[in-house]
PyMOL Python script that loads the backbone (N, CA, C, O; Angstrom):
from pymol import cmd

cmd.read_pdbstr("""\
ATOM      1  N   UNK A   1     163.921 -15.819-158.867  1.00  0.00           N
ATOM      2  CA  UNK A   1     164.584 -14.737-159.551  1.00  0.00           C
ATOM      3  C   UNK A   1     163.812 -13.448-159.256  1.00  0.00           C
ATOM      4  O   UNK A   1     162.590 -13.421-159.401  1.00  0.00           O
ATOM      5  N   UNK A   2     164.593 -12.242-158.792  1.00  0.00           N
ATOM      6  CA  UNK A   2     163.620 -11.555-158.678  1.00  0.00           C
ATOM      7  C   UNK A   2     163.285 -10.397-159.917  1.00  0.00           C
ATOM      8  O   UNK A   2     163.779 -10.022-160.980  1.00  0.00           O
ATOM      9  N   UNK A   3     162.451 -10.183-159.297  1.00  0.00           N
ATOM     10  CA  UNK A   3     161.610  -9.101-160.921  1.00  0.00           C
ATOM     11  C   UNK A   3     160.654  -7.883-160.765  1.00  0.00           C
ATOM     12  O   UNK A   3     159.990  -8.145-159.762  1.00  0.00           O
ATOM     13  N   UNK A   4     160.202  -6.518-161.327  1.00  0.00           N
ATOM     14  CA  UNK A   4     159.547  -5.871-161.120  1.00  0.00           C
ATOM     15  C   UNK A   4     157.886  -6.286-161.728  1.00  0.00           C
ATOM     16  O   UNK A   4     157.445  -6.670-162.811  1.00  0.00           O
ATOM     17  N   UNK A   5     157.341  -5.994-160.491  1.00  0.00           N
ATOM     18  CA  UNK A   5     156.054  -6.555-160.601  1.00  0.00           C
ATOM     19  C   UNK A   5     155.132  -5.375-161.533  1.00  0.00           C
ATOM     20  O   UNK A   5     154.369  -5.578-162.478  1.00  0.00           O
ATOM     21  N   UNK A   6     155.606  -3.825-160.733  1.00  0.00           N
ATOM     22  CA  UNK A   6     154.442  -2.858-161.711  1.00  0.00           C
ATOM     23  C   UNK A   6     155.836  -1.365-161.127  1.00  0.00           C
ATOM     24  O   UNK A   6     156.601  -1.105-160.198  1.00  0.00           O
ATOM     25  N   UNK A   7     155.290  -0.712-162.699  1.00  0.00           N
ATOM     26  CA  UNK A   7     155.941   0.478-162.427  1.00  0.00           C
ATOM     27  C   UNK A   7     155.131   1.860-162.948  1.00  0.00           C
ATOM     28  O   UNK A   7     154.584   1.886-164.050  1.00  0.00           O
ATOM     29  N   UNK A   8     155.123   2.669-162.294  1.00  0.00           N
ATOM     30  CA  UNK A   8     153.897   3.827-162.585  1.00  0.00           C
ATOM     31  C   UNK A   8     154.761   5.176-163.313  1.00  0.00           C
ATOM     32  O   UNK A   8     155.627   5.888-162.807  1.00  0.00           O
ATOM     33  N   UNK A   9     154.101   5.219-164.833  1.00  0.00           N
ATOM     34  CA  UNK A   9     154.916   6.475-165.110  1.00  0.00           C
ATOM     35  C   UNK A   9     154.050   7.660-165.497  1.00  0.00           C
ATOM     36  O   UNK A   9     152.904   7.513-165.922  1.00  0.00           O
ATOM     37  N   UNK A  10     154.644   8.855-165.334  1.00  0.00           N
ATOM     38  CA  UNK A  10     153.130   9.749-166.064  1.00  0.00           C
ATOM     39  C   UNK A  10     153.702   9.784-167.180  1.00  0.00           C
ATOM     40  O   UNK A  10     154.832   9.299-167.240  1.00  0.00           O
ATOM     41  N   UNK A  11     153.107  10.351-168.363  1.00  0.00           N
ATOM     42  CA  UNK A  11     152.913  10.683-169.685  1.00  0.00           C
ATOM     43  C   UNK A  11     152.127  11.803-169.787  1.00  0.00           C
ATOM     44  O   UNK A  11     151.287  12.157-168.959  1.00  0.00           O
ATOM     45  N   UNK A  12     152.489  12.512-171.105  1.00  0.00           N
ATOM     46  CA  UNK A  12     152.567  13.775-171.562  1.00  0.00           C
ATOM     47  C   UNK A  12     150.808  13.518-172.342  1.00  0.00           C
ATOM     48  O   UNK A  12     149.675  13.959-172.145  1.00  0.00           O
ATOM     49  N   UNK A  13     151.580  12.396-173.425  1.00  0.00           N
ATOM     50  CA  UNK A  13     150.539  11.760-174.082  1.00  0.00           C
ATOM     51  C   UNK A  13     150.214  10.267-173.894  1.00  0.00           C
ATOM     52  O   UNK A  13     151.127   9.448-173.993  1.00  0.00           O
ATOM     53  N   UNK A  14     149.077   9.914-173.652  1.00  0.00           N
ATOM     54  CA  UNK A  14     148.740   8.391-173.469  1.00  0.00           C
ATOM     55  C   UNK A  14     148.364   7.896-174.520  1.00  0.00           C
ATOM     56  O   UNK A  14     147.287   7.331-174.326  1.00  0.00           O
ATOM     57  N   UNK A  15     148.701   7.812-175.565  1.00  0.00           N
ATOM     58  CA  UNK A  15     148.325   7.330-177.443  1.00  0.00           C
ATOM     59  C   UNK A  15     149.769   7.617-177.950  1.00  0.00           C
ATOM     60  O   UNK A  15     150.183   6.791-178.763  1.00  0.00           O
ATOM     61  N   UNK A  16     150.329   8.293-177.733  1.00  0.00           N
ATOM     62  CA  UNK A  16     151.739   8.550-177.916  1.00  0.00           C
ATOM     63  C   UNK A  16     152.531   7.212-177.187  1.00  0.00           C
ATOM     64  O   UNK A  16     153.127   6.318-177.788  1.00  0.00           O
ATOM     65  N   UNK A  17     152.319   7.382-175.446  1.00  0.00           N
ATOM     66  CA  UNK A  17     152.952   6.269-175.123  1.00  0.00           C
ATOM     67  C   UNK A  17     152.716   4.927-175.448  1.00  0.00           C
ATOM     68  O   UNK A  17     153.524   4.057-175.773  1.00  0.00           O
ATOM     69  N   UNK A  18     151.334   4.870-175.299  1.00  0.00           N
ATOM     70  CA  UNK A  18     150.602   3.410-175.758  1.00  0.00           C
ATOM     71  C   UNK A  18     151.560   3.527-177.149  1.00  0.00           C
ATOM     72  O   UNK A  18     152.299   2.595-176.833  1.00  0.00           O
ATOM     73  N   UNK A  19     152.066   3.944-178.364  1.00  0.00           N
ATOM     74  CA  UNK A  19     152.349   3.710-179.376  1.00  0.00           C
ATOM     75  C   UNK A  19     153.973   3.352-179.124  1.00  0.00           C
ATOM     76  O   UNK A  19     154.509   2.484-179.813  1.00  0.00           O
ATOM     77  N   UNK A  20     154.348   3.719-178.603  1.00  0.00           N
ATOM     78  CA  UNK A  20     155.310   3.457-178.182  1.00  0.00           C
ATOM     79  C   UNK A  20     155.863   2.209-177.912  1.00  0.00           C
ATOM     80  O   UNK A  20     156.618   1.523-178.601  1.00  0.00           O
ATOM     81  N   UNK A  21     155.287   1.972-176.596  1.00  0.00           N
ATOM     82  CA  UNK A  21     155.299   0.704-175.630  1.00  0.00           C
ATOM     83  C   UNK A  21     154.384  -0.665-176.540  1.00  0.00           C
ATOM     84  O   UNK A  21     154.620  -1.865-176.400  1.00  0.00           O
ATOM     85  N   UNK A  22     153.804  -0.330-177.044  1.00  0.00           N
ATOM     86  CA  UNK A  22     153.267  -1.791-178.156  1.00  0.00           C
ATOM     87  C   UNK A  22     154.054  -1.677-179.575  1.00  0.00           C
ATOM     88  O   UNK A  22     154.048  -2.742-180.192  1.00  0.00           O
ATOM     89  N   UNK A  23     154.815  -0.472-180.300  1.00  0.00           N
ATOM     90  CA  UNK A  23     154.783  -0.611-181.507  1.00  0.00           C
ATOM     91  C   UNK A  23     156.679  -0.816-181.142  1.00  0.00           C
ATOM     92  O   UNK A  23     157.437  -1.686-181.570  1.00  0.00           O
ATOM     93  N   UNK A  24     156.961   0.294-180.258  1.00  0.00           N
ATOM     94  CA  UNK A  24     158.754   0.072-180.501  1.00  0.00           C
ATOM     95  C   UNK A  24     159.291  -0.840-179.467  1.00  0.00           C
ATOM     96  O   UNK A  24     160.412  -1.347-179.506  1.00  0.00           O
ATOM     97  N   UNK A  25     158.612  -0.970-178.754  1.00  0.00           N
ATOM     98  CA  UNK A  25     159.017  -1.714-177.594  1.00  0.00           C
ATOM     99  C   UNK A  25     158.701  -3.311-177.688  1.00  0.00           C
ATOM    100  O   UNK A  25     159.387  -4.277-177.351  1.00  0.00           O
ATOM    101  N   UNK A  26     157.323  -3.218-178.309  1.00  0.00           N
ATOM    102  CA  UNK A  26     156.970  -4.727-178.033  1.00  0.00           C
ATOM    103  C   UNK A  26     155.729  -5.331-176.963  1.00  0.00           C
ATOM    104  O   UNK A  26     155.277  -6.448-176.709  1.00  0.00           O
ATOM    105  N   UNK A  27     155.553  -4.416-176.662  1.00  0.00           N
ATOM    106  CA  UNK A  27     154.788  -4.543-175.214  1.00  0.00           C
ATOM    107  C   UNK A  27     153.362  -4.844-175.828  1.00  0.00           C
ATOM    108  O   UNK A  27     153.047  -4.631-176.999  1.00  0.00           O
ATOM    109  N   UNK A  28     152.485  -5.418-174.759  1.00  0.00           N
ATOM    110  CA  UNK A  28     150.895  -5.828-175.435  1.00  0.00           C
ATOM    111  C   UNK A  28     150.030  -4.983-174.453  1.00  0.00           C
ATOM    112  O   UNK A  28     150.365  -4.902-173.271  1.00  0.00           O
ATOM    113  N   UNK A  29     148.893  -4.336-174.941  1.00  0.00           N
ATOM    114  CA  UNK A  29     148.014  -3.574-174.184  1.00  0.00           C
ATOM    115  C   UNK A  29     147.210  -4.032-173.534  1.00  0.00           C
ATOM    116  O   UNK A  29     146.240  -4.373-174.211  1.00  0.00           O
ATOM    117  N   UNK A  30     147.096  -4.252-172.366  1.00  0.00           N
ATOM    118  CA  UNK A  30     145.960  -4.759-171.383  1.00  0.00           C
ATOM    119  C   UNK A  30     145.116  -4.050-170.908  1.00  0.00           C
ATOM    120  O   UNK A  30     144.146  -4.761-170.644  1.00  0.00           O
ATOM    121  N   UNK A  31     144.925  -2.964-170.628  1.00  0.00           N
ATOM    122  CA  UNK A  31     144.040  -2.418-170.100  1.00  0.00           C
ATOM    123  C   UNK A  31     144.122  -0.605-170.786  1.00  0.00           C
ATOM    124  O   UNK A  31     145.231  -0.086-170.912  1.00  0.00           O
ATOM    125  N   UNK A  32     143.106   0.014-171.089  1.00  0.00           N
ATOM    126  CA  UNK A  32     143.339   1.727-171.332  1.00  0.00           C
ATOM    127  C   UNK A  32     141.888   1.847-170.637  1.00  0.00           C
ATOM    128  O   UNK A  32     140.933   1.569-171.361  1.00  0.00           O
ATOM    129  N   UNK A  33     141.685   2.145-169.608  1.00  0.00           N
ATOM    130  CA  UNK A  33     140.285   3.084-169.031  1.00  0.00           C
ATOM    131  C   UNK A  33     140.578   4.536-168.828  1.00  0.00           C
ATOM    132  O   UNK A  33     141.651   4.864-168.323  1.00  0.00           O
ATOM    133  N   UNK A  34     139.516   5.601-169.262  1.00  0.00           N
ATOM    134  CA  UNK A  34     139.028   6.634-169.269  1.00  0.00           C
ATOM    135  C   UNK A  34     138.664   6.994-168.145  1.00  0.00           C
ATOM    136  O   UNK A  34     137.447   7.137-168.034  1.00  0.00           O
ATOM    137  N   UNK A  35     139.510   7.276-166.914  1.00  0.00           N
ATOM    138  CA  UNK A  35     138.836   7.977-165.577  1.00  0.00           C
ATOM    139  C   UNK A  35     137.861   8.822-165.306  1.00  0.00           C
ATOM    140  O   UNK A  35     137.209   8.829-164.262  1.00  0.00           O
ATOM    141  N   UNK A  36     137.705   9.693-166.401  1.00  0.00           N
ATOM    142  CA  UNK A  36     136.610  10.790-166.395  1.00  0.00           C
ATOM    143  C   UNK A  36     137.375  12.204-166.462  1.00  0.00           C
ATOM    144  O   UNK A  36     137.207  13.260-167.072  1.00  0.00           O
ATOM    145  N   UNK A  37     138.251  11.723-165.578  1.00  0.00           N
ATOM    146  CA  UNK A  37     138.784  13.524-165.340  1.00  0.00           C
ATOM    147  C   UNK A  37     139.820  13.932-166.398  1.00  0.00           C
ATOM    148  O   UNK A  37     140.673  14.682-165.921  1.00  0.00           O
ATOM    149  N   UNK A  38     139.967  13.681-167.556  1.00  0.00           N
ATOM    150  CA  UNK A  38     141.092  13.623-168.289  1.00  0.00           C
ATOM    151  C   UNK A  38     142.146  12.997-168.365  1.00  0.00           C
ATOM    152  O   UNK A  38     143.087  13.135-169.148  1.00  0.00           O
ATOM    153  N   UNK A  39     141.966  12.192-167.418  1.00  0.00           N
ATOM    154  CA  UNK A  39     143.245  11.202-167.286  1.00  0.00           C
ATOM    155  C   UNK A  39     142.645   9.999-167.602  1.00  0.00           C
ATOM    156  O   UNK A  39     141.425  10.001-167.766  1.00  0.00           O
ATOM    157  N   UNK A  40     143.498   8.592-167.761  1.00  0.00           N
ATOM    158  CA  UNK A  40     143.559   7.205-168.413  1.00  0.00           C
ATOM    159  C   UNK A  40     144.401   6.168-167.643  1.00  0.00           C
ATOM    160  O   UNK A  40     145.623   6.178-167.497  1.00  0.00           O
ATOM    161  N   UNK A  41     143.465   5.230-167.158  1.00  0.00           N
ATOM    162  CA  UNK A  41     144.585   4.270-166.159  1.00  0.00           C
ATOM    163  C   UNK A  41     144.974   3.218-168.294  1.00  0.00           C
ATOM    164  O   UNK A  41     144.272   2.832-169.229  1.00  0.00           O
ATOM    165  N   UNK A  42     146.095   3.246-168.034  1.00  0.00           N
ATOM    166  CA  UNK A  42     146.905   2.198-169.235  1.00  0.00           C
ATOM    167  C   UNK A  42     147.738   1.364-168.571  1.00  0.00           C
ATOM    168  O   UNK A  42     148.576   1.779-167.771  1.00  0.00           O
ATOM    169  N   UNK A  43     147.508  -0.292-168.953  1.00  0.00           N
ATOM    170  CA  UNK A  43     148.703  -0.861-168.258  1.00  0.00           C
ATOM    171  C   UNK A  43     149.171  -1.415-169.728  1.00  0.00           C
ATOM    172  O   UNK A  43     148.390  -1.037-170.602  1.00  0.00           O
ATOM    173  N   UNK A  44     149.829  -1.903-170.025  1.00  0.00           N
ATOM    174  CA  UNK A  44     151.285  -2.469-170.770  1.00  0.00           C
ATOM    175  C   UNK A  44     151.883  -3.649-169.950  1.00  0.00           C
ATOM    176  O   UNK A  44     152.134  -3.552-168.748  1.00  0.00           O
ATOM    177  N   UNK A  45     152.072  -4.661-170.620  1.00  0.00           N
ATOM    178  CA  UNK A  45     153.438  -5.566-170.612  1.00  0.00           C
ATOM    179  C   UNK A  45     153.960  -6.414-171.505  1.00  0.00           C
ATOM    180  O   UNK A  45     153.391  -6.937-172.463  1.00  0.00           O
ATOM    181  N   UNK A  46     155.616  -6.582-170.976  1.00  0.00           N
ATOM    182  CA  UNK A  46     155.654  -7.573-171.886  1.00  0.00           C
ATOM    183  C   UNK A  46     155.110  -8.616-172.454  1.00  0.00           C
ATOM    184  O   UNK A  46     154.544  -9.516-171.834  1.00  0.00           O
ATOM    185  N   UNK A  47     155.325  -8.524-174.343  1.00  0.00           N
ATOM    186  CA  UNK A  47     154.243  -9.837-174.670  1.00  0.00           C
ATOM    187  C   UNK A  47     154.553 -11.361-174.144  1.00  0.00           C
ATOM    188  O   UNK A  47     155.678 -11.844-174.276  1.00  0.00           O
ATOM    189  N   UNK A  48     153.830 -11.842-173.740  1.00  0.00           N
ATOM    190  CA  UNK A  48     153.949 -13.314-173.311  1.00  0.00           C
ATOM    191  C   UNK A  48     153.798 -13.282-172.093  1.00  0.00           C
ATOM    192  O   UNK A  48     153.396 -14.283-171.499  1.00  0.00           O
ATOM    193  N   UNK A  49     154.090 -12.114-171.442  1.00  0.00           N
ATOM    194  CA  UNK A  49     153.864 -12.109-169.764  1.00  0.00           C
ATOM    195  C   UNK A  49     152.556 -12.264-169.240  1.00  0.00           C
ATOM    196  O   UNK A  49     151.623 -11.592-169.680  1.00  0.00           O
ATOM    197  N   UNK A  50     152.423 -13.048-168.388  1.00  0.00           N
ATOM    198  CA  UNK A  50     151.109 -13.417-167.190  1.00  0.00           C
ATOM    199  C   UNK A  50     150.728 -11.945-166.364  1.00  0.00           C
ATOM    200  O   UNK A  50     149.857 -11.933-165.493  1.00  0.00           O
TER     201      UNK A  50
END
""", "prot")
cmd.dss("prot")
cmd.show_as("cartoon", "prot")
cmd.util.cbc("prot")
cmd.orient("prot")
């Protein structure tokens, strides 16, 4: 079956989206690192997903 493996979005706010994507969506947080430069690698997925 096929399926999307990863999808890259920017955001305005990354605590905004993270709230989003875990609280309305459902999604579980895997990763939030602090790059340094003001930016944040965040991944998200669905819960139960590998």
């Amino acid at each position: 079956m096929p399926s999307i493996a990863l999808v890259t979005l920017v955001v305005r706010d990354y605590d905004e989206a993270i709230a989003f994507y875990t609280d309305a969506v459902g999604f579980d947080l895997v990763e939030d690192t602090d790059r340094g430069d003001g930016t944040r690698w965040v991944v998200v997925r669905p819960r139960g997903a590998a």
